[in-house]
PDB file of the backbone (N, CA, C, O) and the ligand in Angstrom, with CONECT records:
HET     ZN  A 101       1
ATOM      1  N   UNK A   1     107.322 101.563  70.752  1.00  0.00           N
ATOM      2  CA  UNK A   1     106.336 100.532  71.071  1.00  0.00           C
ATOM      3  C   UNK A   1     106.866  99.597  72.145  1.00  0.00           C
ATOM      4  O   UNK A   1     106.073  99.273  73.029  1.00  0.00           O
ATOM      5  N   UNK A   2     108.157  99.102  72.184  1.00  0.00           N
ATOM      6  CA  UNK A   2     108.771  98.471  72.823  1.00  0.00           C
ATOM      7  C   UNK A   2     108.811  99.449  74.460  1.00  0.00           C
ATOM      8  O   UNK A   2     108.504  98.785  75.450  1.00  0.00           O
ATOM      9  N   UNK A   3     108.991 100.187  74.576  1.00  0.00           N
ATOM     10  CA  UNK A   3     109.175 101.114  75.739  1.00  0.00           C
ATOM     11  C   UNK A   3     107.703 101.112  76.059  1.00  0.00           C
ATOM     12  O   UNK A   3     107.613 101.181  77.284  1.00  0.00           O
ATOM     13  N   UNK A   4     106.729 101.072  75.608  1.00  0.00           N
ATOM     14  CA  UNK A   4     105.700 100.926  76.093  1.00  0.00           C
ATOM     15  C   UNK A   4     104.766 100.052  76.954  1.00  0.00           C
ATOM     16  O   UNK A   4     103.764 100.155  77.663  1.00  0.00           O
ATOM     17  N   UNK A   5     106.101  98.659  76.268  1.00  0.00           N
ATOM     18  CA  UNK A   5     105.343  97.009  76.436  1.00  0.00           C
ATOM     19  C   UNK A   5     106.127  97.210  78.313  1.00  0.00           C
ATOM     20  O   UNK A   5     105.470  96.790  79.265  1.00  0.00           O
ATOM     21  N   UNK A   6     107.227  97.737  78.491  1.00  0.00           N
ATOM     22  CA  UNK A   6     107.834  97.552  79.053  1.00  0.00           C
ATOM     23  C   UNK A   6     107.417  98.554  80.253  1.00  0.00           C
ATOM     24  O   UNK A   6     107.694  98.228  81.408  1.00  0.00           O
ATOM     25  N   UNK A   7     106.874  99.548  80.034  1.00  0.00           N
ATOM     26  CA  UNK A   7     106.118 100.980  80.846  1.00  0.00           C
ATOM     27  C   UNK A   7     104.865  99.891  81.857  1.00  0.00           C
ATOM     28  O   UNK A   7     104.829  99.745  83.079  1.00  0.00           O
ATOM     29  N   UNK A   8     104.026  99.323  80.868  1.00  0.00           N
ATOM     30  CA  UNK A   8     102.858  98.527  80.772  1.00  0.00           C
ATOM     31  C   UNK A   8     103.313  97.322  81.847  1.00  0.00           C
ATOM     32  O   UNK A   8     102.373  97.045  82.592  1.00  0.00           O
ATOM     33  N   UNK A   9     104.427  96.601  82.089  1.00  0.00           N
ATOM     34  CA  UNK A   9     105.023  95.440  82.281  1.00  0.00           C
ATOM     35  C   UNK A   9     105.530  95.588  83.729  1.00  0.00           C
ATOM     36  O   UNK A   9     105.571  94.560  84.404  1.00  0.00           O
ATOM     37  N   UNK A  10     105.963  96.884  84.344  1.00  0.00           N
ATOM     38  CA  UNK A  10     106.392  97.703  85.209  1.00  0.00           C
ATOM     39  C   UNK A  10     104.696  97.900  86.230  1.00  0.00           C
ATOM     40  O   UNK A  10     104.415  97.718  87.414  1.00  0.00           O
ATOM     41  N   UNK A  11     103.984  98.307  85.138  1.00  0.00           N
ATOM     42  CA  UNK A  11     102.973  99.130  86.130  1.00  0.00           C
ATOM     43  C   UNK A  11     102.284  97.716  86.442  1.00  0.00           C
ATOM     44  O   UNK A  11     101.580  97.763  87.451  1.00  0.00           O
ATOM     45  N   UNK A  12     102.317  96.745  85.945  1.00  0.00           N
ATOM     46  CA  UNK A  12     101.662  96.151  86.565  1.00  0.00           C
ATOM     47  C   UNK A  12     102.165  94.613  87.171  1.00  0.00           C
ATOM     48  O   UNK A  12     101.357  93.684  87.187  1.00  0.00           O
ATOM     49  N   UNK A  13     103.559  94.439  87.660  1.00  0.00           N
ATOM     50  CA  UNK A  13     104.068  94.332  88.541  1.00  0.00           C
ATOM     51  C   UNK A  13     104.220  94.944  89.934  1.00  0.00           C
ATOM     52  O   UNK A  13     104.467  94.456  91.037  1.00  0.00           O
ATOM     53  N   UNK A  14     103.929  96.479  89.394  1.00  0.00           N
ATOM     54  CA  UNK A  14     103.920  97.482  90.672  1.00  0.00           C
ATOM     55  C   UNK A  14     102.977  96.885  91.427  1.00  0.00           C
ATOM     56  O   UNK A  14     103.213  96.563  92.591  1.00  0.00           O
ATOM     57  N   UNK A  15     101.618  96.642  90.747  1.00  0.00           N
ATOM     58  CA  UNK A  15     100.595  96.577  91.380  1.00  0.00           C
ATOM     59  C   UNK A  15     100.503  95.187  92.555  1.00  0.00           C
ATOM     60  O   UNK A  15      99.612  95.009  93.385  1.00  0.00           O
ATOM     61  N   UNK A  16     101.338  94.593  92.385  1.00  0.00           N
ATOM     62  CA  UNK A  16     101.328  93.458  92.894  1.00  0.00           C
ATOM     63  C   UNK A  16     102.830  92.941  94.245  1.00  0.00           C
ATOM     64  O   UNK A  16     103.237  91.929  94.816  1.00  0.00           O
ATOM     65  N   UNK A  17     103.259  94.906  94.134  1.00  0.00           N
ATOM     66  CA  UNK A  17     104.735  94.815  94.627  1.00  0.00           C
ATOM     67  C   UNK A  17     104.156  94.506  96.145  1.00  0.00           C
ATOM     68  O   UNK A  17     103.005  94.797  96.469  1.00  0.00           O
ATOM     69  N   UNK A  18     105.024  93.934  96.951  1.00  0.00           N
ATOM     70  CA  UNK A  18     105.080  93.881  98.601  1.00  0.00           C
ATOM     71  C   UNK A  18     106.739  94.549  98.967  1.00  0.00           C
ATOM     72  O   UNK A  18     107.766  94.711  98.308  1.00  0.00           O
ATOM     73  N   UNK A  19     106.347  94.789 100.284  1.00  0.00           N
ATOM     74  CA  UNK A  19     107.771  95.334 100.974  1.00  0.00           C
ATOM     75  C   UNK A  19     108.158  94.192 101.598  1.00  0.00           C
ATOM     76  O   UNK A  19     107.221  93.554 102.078  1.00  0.00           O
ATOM     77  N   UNK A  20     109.305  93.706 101.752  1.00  0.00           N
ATOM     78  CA  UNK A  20     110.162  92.430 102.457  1.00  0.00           C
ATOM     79  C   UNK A  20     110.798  92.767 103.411  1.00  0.00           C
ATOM     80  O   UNK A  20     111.634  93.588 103.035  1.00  0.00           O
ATOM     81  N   UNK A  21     110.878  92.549 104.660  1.00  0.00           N
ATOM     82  CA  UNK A  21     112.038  92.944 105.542  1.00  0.00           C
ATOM     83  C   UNK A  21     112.226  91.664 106.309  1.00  0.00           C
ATOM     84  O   UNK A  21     111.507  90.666 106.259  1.00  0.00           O
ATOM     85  N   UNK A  22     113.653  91.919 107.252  1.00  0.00           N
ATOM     86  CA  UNK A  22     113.963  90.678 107.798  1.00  0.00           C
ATOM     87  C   UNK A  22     113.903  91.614 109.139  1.00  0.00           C
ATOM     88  O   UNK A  22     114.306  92.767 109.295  1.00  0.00           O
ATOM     89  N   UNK A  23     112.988  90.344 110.438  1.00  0.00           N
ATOM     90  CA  UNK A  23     112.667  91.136 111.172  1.00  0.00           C
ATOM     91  C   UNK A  23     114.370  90.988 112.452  1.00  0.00           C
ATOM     92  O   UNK A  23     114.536  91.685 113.453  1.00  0.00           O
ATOM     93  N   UNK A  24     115.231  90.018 111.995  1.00  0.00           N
ATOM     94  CA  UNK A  24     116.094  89.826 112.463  1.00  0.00           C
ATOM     95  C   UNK A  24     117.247  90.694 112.294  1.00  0.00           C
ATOM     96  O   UNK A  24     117.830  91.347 113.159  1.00  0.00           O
ATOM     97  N   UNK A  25     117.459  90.613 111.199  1.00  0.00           N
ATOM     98  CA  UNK A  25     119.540  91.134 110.541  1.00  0.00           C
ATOM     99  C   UNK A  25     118.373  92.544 109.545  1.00  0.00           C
ATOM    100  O   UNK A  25     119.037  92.961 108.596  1.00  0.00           O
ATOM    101  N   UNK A  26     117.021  93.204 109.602  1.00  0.00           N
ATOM    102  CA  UNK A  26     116.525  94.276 109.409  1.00  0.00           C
ATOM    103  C   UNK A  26     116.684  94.333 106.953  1.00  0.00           C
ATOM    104  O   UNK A  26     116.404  95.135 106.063  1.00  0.00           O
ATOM    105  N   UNK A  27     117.316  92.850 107.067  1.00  0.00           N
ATOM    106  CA  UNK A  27     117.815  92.713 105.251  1.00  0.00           C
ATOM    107  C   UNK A  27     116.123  93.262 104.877  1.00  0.00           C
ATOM    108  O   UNK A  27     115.186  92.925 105.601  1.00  0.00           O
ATOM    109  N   UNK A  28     115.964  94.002 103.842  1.00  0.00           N
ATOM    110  CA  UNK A  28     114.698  94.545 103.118  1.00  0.00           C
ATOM    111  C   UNK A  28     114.865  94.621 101.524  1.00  0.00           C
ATOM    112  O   UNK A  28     115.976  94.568 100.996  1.00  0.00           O
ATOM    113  N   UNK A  29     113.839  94.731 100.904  1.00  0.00           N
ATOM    114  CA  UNK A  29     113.875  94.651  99.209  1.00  0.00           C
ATOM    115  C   UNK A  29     112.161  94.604  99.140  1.00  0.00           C
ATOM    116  O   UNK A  29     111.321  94.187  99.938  1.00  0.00           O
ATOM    117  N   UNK A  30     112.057  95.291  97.682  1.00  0.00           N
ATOM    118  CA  UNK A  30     110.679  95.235  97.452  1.00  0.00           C
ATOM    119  C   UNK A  30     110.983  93.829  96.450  1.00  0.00           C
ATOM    120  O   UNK A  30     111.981  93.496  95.812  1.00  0.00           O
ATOM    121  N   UNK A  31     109.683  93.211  96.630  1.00  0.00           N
ATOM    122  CA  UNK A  31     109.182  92.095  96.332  1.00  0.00           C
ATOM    123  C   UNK A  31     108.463  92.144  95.148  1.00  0.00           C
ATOM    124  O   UNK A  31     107.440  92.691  95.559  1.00  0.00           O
ATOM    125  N   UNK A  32     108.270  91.941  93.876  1.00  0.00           N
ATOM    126  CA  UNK A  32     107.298  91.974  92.134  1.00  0.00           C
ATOM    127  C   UNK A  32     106.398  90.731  92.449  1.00  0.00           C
ATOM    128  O   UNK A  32     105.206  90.964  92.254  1.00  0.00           O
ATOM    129  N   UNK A  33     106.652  89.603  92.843  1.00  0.00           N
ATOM    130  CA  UNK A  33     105.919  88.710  92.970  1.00  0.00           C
ATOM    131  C   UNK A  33     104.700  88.222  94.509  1.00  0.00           C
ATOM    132  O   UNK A  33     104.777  87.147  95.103  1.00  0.00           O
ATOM    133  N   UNK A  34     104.246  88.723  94.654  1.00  0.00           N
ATOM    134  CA  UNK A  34     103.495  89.037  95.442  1.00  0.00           C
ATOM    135  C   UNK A  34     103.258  87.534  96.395  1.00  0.00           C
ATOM    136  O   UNK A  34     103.395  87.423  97.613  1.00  0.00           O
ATOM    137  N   UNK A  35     102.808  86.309  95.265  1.00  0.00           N
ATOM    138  CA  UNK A  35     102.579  85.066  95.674  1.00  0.00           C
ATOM    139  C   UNK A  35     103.890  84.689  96.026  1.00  0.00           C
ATOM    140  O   UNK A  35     103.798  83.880  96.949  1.00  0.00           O
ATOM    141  N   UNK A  36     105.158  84.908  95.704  1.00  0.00           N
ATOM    142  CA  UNK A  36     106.116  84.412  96.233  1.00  0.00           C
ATOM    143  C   UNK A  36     106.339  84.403  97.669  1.00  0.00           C
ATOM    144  O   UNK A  36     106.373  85.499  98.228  1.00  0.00           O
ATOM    145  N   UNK A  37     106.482  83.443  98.298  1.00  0.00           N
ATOM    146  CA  UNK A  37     106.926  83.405  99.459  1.00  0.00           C
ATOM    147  C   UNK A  37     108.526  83.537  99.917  1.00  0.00           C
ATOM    148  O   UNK A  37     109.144  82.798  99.151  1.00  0.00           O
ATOM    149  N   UNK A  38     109.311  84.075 100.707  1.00  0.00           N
ATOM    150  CA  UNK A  38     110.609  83.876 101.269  1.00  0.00           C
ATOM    151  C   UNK A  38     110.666  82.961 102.657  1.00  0.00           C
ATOM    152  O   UNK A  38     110.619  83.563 103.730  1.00  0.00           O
ATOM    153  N   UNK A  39     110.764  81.576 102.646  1.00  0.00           N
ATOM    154  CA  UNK A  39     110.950  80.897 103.487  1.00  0.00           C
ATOM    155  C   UNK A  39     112.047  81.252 104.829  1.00  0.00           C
ATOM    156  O   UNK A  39     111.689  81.209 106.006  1.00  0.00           O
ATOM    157  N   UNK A  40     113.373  81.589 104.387  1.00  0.00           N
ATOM    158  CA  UNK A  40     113.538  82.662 105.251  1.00  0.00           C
ATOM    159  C   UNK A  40     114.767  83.460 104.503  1.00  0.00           C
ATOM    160  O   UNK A  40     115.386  83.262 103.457  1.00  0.00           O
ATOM    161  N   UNK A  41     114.819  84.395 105.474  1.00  0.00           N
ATOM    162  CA  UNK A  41     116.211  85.508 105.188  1.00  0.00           C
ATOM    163  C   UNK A  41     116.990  85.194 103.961  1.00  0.00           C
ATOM    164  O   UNK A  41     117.494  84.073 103.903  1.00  0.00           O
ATOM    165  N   UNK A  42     117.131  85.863 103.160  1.00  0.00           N
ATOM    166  CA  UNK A  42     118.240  85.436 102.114  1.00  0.00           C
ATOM    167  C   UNK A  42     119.578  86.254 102.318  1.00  0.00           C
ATOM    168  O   UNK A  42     120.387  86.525 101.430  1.00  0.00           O
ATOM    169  N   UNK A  43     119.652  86.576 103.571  1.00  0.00           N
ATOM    170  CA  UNK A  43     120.609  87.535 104.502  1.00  0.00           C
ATOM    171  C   UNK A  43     121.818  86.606 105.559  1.00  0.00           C
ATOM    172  O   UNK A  43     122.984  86.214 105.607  1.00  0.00           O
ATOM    173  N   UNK A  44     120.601  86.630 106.250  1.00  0.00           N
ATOM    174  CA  UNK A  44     121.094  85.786 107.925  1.00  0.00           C
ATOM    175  C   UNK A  44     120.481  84.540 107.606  1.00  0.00           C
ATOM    176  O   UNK A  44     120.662  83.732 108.517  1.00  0.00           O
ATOM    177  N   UNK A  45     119.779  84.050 106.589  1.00  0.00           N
ATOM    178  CA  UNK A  45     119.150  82.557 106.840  1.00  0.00           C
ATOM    179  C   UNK A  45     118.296  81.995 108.218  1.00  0.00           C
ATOM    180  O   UNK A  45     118.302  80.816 108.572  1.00  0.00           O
ATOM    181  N   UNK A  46     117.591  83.052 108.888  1.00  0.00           N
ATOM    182  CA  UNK A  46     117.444  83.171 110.072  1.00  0.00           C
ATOM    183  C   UNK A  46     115.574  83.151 110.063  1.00  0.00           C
ATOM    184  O   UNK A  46     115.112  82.130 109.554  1.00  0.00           O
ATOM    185  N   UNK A  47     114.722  83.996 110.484  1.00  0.00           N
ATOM    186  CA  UNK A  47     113.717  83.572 110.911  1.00  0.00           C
ATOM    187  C   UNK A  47     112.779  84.329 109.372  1.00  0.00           C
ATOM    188  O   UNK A  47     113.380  85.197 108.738  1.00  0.00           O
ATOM    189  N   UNK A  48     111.585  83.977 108.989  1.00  0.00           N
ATOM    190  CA  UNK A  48     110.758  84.184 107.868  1.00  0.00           C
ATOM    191  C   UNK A  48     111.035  85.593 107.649  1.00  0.00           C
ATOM    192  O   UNK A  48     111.478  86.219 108.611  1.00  0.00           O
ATOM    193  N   UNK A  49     110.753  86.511 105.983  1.00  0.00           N
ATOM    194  CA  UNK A  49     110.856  88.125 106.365  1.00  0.00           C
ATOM    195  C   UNK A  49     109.042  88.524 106.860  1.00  0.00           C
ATOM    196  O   UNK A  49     108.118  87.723 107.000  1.00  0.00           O
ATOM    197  N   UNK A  50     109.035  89.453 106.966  1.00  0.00           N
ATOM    198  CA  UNK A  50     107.663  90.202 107.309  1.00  0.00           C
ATOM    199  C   UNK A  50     107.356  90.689 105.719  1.00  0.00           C
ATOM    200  O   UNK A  50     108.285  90.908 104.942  1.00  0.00           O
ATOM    201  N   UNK A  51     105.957  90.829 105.338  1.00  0.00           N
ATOM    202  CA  UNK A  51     105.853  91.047 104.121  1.00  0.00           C
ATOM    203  C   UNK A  51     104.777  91.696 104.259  1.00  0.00           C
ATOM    204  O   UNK A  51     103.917  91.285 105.038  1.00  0.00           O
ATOM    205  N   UNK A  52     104.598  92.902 103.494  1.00  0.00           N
ATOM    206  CA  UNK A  52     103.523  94.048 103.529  1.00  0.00           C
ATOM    207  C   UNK A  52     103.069  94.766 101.964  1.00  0.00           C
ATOM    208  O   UNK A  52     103.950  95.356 101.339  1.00  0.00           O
ATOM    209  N   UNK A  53     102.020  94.697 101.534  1.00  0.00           N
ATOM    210  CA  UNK A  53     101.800  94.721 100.022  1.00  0.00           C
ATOM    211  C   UNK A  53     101.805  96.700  99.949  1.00  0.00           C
ATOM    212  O   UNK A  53     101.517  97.641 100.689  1.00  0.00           O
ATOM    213  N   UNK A  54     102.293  96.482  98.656  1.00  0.00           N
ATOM    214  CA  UNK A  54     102.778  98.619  98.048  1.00  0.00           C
ATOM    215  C   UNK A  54     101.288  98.333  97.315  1.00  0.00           C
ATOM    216  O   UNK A  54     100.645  97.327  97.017  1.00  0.00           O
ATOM    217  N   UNK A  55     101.157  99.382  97.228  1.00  0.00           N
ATOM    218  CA  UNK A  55      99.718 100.138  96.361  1.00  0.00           C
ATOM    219  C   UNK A  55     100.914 100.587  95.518  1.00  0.00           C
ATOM    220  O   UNK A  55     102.080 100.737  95.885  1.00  0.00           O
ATOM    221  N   UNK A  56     100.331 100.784  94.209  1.00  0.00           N
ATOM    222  CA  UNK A  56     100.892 101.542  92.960  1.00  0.00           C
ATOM    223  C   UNK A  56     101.451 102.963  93.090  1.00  0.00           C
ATOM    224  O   UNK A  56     102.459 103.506  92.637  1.00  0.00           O
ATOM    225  N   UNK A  57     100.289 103.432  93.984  1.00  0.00           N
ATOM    226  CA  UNK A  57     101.000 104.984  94.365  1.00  0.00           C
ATOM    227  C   UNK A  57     101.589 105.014  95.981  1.00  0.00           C
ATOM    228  O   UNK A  57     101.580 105.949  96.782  1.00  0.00           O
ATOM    229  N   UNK A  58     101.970 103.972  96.094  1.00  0.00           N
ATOM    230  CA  UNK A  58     102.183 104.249  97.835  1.00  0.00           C
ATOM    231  C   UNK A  58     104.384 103.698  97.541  1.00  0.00           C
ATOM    232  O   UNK A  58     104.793 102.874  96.723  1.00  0.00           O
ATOM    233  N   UNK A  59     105.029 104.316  98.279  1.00  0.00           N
ATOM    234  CA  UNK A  59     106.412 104.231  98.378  1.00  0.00           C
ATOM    235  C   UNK A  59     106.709 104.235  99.980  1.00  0.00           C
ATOM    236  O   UNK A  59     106.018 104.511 100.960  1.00  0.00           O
ATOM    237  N   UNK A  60     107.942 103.837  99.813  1.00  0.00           N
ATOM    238  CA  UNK A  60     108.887 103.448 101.218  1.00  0.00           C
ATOM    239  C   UNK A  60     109.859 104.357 101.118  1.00  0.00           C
ATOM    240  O   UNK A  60     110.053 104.940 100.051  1.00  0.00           O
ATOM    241  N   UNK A  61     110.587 104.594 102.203  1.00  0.00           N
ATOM    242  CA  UNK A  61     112.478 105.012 101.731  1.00  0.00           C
ATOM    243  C   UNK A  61     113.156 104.547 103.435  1.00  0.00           C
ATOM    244  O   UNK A  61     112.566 104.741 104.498  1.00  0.00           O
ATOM    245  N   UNK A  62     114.628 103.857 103.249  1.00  0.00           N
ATOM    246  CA  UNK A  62     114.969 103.131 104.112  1.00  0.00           C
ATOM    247  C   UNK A  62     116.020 104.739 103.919  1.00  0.00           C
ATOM    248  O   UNK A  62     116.336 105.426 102.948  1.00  0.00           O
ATOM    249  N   UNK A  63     116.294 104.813 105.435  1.00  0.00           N
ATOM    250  CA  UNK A  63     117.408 105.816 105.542  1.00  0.00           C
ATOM    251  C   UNK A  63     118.167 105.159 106.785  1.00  0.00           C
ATOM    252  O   UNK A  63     117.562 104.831 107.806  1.00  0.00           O
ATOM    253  N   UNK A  64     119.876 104.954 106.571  1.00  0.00           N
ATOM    254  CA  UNK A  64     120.387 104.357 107.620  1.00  0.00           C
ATOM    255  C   UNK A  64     121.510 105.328 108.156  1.00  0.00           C
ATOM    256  O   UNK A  64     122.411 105.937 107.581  1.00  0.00           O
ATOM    257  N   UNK A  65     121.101 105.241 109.526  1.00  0.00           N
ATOM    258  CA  UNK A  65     122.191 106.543 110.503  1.00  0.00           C
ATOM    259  C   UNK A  65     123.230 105.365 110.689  1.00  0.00           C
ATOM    260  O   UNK A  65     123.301 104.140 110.593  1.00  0.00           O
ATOM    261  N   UNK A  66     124.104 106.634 111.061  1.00  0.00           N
ATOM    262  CA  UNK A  66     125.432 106.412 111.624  1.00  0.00           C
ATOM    263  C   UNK A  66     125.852 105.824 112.720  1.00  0.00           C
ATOM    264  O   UNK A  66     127.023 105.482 112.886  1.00  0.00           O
ATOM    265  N   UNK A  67     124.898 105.654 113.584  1.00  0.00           N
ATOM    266  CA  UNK A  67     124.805 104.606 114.464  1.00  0.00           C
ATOM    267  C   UNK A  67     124.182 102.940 114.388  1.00  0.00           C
ATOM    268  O   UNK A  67     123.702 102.191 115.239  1.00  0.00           O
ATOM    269  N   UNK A  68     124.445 102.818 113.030  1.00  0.00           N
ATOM    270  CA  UNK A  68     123.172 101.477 112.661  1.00  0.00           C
ATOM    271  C   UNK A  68     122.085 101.301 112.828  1.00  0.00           C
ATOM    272  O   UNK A  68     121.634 100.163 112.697  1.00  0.00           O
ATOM    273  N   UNK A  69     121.246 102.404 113.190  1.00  0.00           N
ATOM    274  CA  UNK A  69     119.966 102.394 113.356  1.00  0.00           C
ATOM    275  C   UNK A  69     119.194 102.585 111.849  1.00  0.00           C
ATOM    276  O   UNK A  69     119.778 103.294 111.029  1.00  0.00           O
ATOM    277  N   UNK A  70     117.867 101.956 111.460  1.00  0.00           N
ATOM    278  CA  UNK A  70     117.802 102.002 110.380  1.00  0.00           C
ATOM    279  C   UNK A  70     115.899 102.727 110.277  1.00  0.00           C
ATOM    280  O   UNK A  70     114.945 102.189 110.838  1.00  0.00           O
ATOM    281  N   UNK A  71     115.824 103.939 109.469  1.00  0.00           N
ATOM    282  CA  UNK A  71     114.761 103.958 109.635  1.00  0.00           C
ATOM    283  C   UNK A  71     113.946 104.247 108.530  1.00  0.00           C
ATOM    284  O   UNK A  71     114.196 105.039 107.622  1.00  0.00           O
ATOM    285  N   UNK A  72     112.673 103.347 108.720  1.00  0.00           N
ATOM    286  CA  UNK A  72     112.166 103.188 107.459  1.00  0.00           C
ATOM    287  C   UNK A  72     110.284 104.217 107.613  1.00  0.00           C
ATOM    288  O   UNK A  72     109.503 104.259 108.563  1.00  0.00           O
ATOM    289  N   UNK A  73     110.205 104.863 106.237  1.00  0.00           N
ATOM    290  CA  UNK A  73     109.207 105.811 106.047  1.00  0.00           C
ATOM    291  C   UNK A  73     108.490 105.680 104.707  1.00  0.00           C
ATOM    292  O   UNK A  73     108.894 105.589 103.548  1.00  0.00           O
ATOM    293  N   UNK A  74     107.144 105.705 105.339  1.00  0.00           N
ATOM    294  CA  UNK A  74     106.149 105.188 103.762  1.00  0.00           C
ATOM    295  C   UNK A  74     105.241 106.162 103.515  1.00  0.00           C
ATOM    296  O   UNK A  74     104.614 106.799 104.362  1.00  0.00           O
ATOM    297  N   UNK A  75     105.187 106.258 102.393  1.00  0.00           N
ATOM    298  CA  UNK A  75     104.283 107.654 101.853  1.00  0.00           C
ATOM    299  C   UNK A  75     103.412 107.033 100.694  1.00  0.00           C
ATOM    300  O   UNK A  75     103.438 105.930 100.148  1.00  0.00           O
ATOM    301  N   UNK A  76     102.487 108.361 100.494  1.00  0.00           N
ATOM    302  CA  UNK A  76     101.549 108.064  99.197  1.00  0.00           C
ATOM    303  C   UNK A  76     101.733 109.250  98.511  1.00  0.00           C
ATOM    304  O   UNK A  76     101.671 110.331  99.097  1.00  0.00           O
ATOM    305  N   UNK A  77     102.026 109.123  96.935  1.00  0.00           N
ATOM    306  CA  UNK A  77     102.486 109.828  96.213  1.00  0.00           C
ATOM    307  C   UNK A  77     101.366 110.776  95.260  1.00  0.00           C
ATOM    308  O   UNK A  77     100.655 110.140  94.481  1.00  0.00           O
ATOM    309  N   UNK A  78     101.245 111.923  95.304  1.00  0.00           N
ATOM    310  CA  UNK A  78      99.894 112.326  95.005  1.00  0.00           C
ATOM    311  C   UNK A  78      99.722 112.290  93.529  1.00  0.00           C
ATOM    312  O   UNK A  78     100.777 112.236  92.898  1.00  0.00           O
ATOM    313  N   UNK A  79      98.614 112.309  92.841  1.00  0.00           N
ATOM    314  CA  UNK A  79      98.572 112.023  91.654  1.00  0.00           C
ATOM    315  C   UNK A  79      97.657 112.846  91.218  1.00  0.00           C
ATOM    316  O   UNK A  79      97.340 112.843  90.028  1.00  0.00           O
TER     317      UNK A  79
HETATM  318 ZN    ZN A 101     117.826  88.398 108.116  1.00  0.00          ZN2+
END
């Protein structure tokens, strides 16, 4: 029952997830609180992040090369 409250607690945080990135030092994290704002970087302390809302079935994946280049890819997950 407990695993359930918590299944339940998940999905609908999901629903409300955003993607965070820093458009400066590139710092990223998904976001649960949607209304929350990040005044700025919790990285570089530097300029606001960019913020973009996830759909429940929609995902990201950050992949970083060997040259510091960082590249980021968003999909929708079929259901
Ligand atoms: Zn930053």
């Amino acid at each position: 029952m407990a695993s359930q409250q918590l299944i339940n607690g998940y999905k609908k945080r999901m629903q409300k997830a955003n993607f965070v990135i820093c458009s400066s030092c590139f710092w990223c994290a998904t976001c649960f609180d949607a209304g929350k704002e990040f005044p700025a970087c919790p990285a570089c302390k530097g300029s606001p992040v960019d913020s973009l809302p996830i759909s429940e079935n929609e995902f990201y994946k950050v992949e970083i090369a060997g040259n510091r280049n960082i590249e980021l890819s968003f999909g929708r997950s079929e259901r």
